[in-house]
C-alpha positions, 0 to 999 in steps of 0.5 A: 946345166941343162937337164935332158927331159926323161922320155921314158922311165925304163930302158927301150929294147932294140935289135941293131944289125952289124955295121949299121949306124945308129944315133941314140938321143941324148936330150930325150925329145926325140919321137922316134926314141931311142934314137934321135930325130933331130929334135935336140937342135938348140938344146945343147945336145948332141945324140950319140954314134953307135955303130955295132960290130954284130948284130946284137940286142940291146937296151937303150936308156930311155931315162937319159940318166945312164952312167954308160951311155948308150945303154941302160944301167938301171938309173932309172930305178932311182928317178922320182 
């Protein structure tokens, strides 16, 4: 199984609007992280639709090893 790349080894912070779309990268070569750009294209990856209900401020995973994507739950605490 591919492995994504770790684009970062801490969680990005992000203020999202309600009812806007948003598309956080799942394969970590994205250069717009926390969100896709398009770069997963032949990777097998796919990014990942989230679309808040309120505004909210959120944390991201930037490690893509999160057990609960989108969001960060500290997975990248135990990456070498």
């Amino acid at each position: 199984m591919v492995q994504p790349v770790v684009a970062a080894k801490e969680p990005f912070t992000v203020e999202m609007e309600a009812g806007k779309t948003y598309y956080w990268c799942r394969c970590g070569k994205s250069a717009k992280q926390p969100f896709c750009d398009g770069s997963h294209a032949g990777t097998g990856f796919e990014p990942m639709k989230f679309a808040p209900a309120t505004t909210m401020k959120a944390r991201f995973c930037g490690c893509k090893a999160t057990k609960k994507p989108p969001f960060c739950d500290g997975s990248h605490l135990d990456l070498k």
